[in-house]
Short mmCIF file of the C-alpha atoms (twelve columns), coordinates in Angstrom:
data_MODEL
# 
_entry.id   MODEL 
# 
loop_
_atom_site.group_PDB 
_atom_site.id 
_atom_site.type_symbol 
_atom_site.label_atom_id 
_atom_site.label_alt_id 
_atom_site.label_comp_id 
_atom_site.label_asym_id 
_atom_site.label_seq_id 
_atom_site.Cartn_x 
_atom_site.Cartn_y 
_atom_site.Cartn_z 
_atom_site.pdbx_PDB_model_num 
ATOM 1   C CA . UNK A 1   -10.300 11.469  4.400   1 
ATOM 2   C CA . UNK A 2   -13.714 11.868  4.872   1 
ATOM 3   C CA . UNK A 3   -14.219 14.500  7.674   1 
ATOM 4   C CA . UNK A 4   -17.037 13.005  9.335   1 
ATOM 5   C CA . UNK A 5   -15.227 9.765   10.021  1 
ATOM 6   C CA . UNK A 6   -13.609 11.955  13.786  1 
ATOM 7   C CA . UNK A 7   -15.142 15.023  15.629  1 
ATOM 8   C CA . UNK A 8   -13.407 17.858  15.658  1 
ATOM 9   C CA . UNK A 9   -12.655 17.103  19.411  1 
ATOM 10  C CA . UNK A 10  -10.695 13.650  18.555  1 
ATOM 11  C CA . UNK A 11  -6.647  15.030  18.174  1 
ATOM 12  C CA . UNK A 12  -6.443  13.772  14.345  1 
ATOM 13  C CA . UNK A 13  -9.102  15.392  13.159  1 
ATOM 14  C CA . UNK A 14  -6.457  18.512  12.549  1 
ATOM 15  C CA . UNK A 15  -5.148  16.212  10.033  1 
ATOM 16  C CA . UNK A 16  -8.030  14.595  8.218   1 
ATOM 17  C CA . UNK A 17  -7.863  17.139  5.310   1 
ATOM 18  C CA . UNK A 18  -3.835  16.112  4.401   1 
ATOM 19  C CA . UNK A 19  -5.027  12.124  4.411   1 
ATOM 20  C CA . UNK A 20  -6.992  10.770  1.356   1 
ATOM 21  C CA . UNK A 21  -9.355  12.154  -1.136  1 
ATOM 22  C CA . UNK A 22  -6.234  11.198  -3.829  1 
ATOM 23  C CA . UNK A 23  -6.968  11.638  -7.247  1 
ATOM 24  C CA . UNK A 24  -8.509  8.953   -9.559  1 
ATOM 25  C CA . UNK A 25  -5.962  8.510   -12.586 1 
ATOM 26  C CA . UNK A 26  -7.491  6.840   -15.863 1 
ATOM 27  C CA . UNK A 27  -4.112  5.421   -17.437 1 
ATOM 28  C CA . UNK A 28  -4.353  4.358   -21.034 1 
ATOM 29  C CA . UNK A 29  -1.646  1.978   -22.694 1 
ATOM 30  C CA . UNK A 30  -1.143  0.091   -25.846 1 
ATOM 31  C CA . UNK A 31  -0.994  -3.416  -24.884 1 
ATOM 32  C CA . UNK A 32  0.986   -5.803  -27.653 1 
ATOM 33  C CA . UNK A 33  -0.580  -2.969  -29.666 1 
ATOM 34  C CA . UNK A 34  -4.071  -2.906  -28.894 1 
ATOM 35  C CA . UNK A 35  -5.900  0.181   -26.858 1 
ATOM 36  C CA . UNK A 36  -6.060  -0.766  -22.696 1 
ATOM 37  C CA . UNK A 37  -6.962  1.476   -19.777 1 
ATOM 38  C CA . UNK A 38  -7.010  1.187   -16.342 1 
ATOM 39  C CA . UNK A 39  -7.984  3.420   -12.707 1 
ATOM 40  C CA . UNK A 40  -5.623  3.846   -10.101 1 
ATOM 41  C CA . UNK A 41  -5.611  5.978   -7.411  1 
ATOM 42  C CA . UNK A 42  -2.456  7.817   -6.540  1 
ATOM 43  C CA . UNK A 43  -1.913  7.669   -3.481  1 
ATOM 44  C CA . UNK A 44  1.773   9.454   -2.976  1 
ATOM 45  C CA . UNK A 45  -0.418  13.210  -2.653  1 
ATOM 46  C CA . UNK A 46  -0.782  11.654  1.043   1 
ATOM 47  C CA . UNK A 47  0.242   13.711  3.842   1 
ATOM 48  C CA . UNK A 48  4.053   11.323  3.982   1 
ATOM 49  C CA . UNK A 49  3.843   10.114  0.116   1 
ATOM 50  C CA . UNK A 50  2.257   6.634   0.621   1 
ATOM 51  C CA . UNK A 51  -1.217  5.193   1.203   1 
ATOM 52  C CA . UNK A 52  -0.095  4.322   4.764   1 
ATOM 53  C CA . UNK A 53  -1.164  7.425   5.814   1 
ATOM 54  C CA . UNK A 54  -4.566  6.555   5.301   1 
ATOM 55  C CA . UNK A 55  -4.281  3.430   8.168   1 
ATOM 56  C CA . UNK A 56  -1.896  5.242   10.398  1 
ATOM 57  C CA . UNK A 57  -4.433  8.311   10.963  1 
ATOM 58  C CA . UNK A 58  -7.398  5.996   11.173  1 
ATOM 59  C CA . UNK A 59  -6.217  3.455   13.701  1 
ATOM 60  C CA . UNK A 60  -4.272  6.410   15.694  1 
ATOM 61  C CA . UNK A 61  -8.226  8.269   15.548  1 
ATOM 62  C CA . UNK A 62  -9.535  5.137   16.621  1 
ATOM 63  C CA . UNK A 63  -7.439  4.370   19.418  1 
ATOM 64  C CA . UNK A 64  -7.757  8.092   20.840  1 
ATOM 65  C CA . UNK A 65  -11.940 7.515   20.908  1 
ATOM 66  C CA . UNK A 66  -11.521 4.432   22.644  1 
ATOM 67  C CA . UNK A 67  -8.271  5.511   25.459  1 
ATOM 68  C CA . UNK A 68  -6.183  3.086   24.047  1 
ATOM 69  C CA . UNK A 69  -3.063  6.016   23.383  1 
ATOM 70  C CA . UNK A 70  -2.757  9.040   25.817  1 
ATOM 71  C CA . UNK A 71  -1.248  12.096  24.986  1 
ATOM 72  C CA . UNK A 72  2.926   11.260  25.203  1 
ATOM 73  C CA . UNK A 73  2.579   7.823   24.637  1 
ATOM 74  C CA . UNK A 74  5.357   6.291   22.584  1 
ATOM 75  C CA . UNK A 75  4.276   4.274   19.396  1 
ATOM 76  C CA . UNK A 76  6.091   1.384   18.765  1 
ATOM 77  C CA . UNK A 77  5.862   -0.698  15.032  1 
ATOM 78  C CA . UNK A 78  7.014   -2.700  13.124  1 
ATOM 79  C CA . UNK A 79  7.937   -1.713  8.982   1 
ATOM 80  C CA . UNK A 80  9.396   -2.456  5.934   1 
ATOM 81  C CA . UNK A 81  8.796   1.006   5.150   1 
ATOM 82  C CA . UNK A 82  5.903   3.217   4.260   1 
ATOM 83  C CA . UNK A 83  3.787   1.760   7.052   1 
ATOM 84  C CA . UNK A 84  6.844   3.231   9.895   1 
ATOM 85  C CA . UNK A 85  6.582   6.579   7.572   1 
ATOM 86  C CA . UNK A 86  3.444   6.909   8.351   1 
ATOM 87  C CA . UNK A 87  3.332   6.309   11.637  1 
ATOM 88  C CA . UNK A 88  6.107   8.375   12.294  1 
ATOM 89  C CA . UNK A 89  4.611   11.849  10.420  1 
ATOM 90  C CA . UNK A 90  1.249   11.522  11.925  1 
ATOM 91  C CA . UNK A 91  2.554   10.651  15.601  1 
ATOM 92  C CA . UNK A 92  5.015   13.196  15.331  1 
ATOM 93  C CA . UNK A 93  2.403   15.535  14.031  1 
ATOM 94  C CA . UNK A 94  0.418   14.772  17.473  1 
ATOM 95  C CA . UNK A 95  3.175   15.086  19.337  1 
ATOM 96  C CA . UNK A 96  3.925   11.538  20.143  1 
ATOM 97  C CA . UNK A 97  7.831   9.797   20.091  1 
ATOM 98  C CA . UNK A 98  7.922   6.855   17.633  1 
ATOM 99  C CA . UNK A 99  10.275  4.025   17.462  1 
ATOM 100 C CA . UNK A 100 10.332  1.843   14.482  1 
ATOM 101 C CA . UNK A 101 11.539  -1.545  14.161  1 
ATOM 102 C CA . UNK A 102 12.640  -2.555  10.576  1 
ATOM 103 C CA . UNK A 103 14.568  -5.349  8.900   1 
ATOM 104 C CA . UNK A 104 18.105  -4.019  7.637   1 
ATOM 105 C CA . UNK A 105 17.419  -5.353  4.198   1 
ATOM 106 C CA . UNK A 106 15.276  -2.737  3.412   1 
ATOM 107 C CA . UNK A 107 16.211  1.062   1.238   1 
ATOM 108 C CA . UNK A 108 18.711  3.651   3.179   1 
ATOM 109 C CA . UNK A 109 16.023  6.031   1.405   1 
ATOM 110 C CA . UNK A 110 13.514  4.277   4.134   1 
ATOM 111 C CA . UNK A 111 16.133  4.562   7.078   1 
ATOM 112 C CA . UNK A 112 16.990  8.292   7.077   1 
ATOM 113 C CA . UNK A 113 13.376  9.846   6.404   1 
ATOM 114 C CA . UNK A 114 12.026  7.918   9.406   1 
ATOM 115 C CA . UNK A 115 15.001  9.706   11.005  1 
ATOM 116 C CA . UNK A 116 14.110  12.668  9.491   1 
ATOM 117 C CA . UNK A 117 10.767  12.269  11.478  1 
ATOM 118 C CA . UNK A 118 12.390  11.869  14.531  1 
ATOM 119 C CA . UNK A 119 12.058  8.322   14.681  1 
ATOM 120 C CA . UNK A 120 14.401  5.929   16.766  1 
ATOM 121 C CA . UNK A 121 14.971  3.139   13.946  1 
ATOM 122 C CA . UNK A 122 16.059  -0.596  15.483  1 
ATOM 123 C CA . UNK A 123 17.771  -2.618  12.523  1 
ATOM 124 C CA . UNK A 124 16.658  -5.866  12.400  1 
ATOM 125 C CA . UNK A 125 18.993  -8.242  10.738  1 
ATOM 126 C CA . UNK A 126 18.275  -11.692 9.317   1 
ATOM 127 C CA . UNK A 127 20.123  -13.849 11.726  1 
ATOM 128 C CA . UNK A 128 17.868  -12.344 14.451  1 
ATOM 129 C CA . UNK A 129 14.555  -13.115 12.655  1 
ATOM 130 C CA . UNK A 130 14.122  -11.321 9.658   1 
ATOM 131 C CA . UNK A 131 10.294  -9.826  9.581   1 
ATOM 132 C CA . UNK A 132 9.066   -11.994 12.143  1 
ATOM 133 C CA . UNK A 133 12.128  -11.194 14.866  1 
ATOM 134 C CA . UNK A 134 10.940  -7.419  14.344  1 
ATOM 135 C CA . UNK A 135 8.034   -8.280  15.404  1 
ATOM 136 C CA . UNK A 136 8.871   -10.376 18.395  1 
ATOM 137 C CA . UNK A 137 11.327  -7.703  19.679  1 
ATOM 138 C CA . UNK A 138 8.530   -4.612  19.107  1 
ATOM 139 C CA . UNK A 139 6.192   -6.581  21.162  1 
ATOM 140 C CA . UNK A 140 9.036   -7.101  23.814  1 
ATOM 141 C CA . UNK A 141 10.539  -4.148  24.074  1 
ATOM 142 C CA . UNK A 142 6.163   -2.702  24.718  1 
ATOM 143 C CA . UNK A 143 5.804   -5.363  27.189  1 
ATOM 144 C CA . UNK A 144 8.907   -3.962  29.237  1 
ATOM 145 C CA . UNK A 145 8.117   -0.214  28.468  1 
ATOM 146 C CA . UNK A 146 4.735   1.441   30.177  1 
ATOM 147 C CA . UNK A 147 3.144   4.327   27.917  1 
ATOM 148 C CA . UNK A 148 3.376   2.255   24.360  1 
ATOM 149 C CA . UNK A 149 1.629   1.925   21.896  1 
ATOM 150 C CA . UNK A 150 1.409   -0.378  19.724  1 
ATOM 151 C CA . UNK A 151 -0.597  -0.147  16.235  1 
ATOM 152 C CA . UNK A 152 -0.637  -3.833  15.570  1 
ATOM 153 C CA . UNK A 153 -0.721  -3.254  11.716  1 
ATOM 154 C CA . UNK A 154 -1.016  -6.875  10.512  1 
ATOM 155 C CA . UNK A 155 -3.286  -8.040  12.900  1 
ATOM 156 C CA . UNK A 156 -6.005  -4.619  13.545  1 
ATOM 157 C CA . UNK A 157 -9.299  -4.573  12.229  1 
ATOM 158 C CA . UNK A 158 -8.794  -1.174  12.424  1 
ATOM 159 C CA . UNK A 159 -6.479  -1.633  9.369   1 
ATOM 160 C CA . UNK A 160 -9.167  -2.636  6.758   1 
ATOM 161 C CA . UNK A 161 -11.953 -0.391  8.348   1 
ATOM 162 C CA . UNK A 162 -9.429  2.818   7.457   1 
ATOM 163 C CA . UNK A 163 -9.898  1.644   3.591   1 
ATOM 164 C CA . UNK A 164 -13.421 -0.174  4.331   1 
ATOM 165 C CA . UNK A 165 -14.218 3.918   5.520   1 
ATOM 166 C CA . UNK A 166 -12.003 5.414   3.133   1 
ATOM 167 C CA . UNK A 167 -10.412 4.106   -0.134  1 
ATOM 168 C CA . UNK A 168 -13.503 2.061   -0.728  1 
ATOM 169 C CA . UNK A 169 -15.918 4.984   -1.241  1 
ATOM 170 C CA . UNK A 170 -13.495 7.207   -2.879  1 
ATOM 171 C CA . UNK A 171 -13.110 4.458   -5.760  1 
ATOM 172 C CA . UNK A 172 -16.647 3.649   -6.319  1 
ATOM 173 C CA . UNK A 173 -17.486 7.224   -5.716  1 
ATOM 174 C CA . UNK A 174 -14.957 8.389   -8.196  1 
ATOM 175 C CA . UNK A 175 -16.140 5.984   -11.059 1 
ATOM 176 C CA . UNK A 176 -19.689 6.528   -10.760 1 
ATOM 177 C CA . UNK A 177 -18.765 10.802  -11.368 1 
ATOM 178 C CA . UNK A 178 -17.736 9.363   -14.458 1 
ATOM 179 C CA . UNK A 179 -20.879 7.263   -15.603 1 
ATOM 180 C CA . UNK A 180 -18.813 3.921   -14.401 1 
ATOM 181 C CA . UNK A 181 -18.628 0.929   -12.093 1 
ATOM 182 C CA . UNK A 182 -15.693 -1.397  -11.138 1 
ATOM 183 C CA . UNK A 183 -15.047 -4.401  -12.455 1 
ATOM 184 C CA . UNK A 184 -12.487 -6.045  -10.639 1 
ATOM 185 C CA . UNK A 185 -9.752  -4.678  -7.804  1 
ATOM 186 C CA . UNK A 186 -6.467  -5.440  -7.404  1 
ATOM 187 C CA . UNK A 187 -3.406  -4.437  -4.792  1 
ATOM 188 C CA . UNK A 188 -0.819  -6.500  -3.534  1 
ATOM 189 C CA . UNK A 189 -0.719  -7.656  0.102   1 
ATOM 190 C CA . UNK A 190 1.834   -6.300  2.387   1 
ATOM 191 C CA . UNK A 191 -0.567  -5.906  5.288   1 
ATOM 192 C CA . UNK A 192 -3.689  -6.509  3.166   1 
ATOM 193 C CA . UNK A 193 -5.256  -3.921  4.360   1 
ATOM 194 C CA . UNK A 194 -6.391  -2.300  1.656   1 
ATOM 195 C CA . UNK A 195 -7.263  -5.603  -0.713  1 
ATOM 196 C CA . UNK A 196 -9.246  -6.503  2.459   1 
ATOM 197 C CA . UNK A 197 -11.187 -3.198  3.039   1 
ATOM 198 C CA . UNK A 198 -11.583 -1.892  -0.714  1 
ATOM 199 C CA . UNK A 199 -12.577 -5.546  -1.586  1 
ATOM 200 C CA . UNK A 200 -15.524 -5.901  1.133   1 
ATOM 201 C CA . UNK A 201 -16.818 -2.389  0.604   1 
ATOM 202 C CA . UNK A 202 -16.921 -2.810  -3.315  1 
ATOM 203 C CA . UNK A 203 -18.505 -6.484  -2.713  1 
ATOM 204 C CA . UNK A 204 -21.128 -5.011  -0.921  1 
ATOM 205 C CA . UNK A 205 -22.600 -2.362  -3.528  1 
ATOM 206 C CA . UNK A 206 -21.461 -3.789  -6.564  1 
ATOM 207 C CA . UNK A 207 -22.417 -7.159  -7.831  1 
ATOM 208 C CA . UNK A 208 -19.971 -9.440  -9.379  1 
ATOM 209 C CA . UNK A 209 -16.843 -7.337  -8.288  1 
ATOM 210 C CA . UNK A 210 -13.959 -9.256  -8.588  1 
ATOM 211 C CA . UNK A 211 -11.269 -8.892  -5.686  1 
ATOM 212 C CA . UNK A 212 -7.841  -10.161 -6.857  1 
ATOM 213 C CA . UNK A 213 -4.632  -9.803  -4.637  1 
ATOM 214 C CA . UNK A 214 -1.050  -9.532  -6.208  1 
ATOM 215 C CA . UNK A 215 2.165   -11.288 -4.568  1 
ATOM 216 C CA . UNK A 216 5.680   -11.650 -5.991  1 
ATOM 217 C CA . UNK A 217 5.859   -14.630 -8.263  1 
ATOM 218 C CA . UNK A 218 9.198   -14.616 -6.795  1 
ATOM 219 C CA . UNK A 219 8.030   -15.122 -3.208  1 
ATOM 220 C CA . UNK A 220 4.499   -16.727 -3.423  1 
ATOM 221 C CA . UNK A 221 3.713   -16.453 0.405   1 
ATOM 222 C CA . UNK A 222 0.130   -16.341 -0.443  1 
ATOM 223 C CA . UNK A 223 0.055   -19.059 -3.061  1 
ATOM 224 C CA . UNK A 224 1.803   -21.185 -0.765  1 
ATOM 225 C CA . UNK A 225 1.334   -20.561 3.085   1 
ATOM 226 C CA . UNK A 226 4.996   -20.859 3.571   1 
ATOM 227 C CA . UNK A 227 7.883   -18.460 3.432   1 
ATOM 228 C CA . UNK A 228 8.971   -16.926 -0.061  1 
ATOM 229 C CA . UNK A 229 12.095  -16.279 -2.083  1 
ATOM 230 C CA . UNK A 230 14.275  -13.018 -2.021  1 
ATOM 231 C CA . UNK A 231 12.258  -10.013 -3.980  1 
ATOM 232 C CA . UNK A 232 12.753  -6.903  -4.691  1 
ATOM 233 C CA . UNK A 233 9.216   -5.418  -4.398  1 
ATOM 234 C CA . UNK A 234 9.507   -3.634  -1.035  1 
ATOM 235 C CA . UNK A 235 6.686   -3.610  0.920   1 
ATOM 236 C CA . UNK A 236 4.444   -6.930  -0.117  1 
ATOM 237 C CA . UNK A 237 5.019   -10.168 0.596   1 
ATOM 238 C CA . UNK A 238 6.621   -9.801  3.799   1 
ATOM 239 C CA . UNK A 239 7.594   -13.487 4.714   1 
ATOM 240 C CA . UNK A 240 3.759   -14.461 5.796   1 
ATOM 241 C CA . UNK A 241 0.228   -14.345 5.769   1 
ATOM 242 C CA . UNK A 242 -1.384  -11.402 7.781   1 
ATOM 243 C CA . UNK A 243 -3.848  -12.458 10.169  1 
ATOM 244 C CA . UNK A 244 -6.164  -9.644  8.601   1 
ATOM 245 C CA . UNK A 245 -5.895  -11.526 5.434   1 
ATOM 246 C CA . UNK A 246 -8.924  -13.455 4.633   1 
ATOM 247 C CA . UNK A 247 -8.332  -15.477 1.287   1 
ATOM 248 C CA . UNK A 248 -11.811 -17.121 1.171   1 
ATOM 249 C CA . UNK A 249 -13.203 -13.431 0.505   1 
ATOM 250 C CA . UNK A 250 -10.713 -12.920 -2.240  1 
ATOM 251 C CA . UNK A 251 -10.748 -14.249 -6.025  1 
ATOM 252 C CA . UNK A 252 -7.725  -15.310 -8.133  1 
ATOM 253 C CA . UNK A 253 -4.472  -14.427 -6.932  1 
ATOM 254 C CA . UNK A 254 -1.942  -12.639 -9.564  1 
ATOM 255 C CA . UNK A 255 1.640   -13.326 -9.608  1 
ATOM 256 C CA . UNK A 256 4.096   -10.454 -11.062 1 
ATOM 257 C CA . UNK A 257 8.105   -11.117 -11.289 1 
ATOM 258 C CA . UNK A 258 10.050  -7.838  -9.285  1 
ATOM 259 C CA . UNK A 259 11.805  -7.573  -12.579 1 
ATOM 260 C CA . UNK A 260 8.724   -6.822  -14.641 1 
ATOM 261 C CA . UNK A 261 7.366   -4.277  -12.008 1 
ATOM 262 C CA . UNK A 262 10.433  -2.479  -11.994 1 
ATOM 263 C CA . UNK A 263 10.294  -2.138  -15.654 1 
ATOM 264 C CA . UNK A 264 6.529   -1.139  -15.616 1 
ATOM 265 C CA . UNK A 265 7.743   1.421   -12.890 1 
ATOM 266 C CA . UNK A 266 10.044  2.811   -14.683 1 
ATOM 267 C CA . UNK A 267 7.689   3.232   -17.774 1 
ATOM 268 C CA . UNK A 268 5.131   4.911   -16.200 1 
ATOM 269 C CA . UNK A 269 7.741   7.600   -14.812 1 
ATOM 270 C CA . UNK A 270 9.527   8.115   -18.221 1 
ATOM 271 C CA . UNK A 271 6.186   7.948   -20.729 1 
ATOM 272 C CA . UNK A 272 3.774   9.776   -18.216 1 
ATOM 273 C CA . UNK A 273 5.371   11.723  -15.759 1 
ATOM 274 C CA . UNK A 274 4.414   9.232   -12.942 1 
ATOM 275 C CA . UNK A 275 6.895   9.237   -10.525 1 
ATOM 276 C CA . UNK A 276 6.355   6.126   -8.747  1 
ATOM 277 C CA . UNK A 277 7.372   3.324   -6.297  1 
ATOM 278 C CA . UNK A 278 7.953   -0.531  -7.501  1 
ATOM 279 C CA . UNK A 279 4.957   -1.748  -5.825  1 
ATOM 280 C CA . UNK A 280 2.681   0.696   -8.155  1 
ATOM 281 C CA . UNK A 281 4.405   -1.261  -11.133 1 
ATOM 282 C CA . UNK A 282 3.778   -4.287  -9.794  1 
ATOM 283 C CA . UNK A 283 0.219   -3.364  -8.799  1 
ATOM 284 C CA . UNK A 284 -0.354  -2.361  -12.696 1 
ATOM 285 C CA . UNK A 285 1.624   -5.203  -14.738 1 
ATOM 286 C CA . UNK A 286 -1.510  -7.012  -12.341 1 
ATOM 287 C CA . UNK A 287 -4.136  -5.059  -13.433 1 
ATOM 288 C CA . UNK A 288 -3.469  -5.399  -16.681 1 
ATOM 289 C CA . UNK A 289 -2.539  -8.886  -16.391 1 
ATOM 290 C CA . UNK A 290 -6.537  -9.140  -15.421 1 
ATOM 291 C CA . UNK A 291 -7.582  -6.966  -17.853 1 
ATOM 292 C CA . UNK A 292 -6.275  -9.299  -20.783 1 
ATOM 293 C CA . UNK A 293 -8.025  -12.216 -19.317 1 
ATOM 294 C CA . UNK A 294 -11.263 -9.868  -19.525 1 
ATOM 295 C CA . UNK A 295 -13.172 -7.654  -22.272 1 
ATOM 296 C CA . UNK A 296 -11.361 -4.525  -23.296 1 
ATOM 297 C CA . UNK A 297 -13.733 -2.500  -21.885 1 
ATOM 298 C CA . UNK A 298 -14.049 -4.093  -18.192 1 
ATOM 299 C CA . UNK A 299 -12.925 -1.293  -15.598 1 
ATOM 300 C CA . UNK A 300 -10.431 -2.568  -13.460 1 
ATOM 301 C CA . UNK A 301 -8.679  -0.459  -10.929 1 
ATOM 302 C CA . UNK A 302 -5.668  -0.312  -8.827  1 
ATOM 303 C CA . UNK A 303 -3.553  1.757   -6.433  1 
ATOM 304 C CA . UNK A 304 -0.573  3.694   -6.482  1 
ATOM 305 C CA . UNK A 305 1.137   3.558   -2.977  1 
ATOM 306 C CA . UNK A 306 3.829   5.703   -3.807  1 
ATOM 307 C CA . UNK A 307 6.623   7.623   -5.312  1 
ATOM 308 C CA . UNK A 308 10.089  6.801   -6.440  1 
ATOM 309 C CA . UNK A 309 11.852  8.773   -3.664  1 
ATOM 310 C CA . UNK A 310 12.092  6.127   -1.140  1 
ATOM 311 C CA . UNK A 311 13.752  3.949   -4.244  1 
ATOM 312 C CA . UNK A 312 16.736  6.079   -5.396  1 
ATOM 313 C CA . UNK A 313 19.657  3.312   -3.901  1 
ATOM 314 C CA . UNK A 314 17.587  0.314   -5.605  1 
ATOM 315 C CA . UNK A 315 17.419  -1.510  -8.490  1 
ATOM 316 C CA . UNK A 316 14.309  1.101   -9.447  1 
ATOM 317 C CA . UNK A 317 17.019  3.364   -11.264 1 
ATOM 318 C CA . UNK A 318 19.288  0.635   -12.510 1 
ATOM 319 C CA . UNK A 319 18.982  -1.200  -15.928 1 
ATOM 320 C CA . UNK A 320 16.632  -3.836  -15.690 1 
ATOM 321 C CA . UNK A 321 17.092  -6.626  -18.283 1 
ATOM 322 C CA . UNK A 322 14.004  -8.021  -20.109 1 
ATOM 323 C CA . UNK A 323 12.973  -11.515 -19.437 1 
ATOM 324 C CA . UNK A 324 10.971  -13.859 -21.213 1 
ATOM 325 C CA . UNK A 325 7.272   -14.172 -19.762 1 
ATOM 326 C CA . UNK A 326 7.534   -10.354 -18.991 1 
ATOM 327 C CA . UNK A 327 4.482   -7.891  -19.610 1 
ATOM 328 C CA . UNK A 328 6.334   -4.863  -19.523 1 
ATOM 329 C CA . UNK A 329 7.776   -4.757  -22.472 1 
ATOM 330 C CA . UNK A 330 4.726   -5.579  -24.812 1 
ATOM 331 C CA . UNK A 331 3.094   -1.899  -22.894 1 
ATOM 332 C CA . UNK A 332 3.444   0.882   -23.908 1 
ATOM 333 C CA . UNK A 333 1.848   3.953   -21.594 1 
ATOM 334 C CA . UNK A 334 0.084   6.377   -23.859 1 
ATOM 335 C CA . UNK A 335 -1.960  8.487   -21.734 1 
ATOM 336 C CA . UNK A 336 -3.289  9.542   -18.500 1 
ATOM 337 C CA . UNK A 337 -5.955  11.919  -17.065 1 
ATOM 338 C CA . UNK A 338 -6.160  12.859  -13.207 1 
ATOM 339 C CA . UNK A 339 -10.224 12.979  -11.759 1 
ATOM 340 C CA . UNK A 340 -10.524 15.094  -8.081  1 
ATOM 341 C CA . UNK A 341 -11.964 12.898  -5.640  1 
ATOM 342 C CA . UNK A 342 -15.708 13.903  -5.724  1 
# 
C-alpha cells in the first residue's frame, strides 16, 4: 500500500510494504471464438493471500491514529473467511489475540489457517443464526469483554476508504502506464468494500465509468433485498445487504451461477497457471459477461481475491458438470501478461 497513507510512528506502518501494490494482469481469452481481454488485479501476492489484507491493515492503521485499539487489545470479527485471515495475520503480526466468529458451513481449509494464526475460531451453526447469529454473538461476547476490538467490517467507512486509498489508484494508475483508461469495474459484494471504494474513486477521475457489482444468481441478495439460496461462492453474498453498500451509486448488477465460476476457476488455473479462488471465477465469467454487452475493445477490469488453497475440500477440485446458460464453456483462456504496480 501506498506508504504515505501511515507515519512511520503508527504500528502498521512495519507492514505497509507486504499489503497492496498487486500486479495488474491483462488476461486474453477466446470468447465463442472471437479475441476478448480483460484487467484484473491479483490480489493473492497479499501479505495472507487475499485482498482482505488490504482493509484489515487500513482500518487496524486507522483505529491506532484515532485510540480506538491499544496495544493487547483483543480483535473480535466476524468471517466467512478471507476477511478473519486477514485480521488474524496482521493482528497477530502487531501482537494482538484474535478471535473469529464464523459460520460452520464454510471450508476446513478456512478453519485451520485461522488456527494456524493463532486464532480462537467460534463455529457458528445455522440453527443459531447462520451469518447474522455470528454477528449478534461477536457483538455480545465485545459487550461483555473490556479490551475488544471490534473491526465492524460490513458496516466501517473505513472499509471502502482502504480501496477508495488503495485499490482505486493502483487500477487507474496501472492502466494509464499502459496508454489506457477503464471502462467499467466489476467485483462481487461480500462486504462491498471494494465495489464501493474502487467504484467512487474511478467515478471521480474518469467520466462515464461504469460500476457493476456481481452476486450469485443462485442467491440474489442484492437483486432482491431478501435472503438468498444455498451457493457455493464463498465469500459474497453473505445472506444480506451491507450497510456500506450503496446501490444508487452502482450500475447494473451481474448475476453468475457458482457452477459457472467454478468452471471459469478452474480454467484459468489449468490454461494459465492462475491458481485461484471461486470468487475470482465468478468475478471474471462477470467481466466478461459485460464485456460482450460492450465493444471488443472497452477495458473492463476486475479483481482476483485469491488463491485456490483455501478451496482444496470444495467443489473447486471436483468435476463440475456443464449447464445450459453457462459462459464458461464457450472461453477459452489464451493468454496473460503480469504489469508491476507503477
Amino acid at each position: 500500500m501506498d506508504p504515505k497513507l501511515f507515519p512511520p510512528e503508527n504500528p502498521v506502518f512495519g507492514l505497509l510494504a507486504m499489503i497492496g501494490r498487486t500486479p495488474l494482469l491483462e488476461i486474453r481469452f477466446s470468447v465463442r471464438g472471437a479475441p476478448r481481454r480483460i484487467f484484473a488485479k491479483y490480489e493473492s501476492m497479499n501479505l495472507s493471500g487475499s485482498i482482505k489484507d488490504r482493509m484489515a491493515l487500513y482500518i487496524l492503521g486507522r483505529a491506532y491514529e484515532e485510540g480506538r485499539i491499544r496495544e493487547g487489545d483483543e480483535i473480535v470479527e466476524v468471517t466467512s473467511g478471507n476477511t478473519g485471515i486477514s485480521f488474524s495475520a496482521v493482528g497477530r503480526a502487531l501482537g494482538h489475540p484474535v478471535r473469529i466468529f464464523m459460520p460452520n458451513w464454510l471450508s476446513e481449509e478456512r478453519v485451520k489457517i485461522l488456527q494456524g494464526f493463532g486464532a480462537e475460531v467460534v463455529p457458528v451453526a445455522k440453527e443459531d443464526g447462520g451469518f447474522l447469529g455470528a454477528i449478534r454473538l461477536a457483538e455480545e461476547w465485545a459487550s461483555r469483554n473490556d479490551r475488544t476490538f471490534l473491526p465492524k467490517q460490513f458496516s466501517t467507512d473505513w472499509n471502502v476508504e482502504a480501496h477508495y486509498r488503495g485499490t482505486g489508484p493502483e487500477i487507474l494508475d496501472g492502466l494509464r502506464s499502459l496508454g489506457l483508461r477503464p471502462d467499467a469495474f466489476v467485483a462481487g459484494v461480500g462486504t462491498g468494500g471494494t465495489v464501493m471504494g474502487v467504484g467512487r474513486f474511478l467515478k471521480e477521475r474518469v467520466e462515464g465509468v461504469k460500476i457493476h457489482p456481481m452476486e450469485p444468481s443462485n442467491s440474489p441478495v442484492l437483486s432482491t433485498g431478501r435472503k438468498g439460496g444455498v451457493h457455493r461462492i464463498q465469500g459474497i453474498s453473505d445472506e444480506f445487504v451491507p450497510e456500506i453498500v450503496k446501490l444508487e451509486e452502482l450500475d447494473e448488477i451481474v448475476s453468475v451461477a457458482d457452477g459457472d465460476a467454478i468452471l471459469m476457476a478452474q480454467r484459468l488455473s489449468r490454461f494459465l497457471g492462475l491458481a485461484v479462488g471461486i470468487s475470482s471465477g465468478a468475478n471474471v465469467c462477470a467481466a466478461l459477461k459485460v464485456l460482450e454487452e460492450q465493444d471488443p475493445e472497452t477495458i473492463v477490469v476486475t479483481v482476483l481475491p485469491d488463491s485456490n488453497k483455501k478451496y482444496l475440500s470444495t467443489d473447486l477440485f471436483s468435476d463440475e458438470p456443464e449447464r445450459s446458460g453457462y459462459l464458461s464453456p464457450h472461453v477459452r483462456p489464451k493468454r496473460v501478461r503480469a504489469f508491476r504496480c507503477p
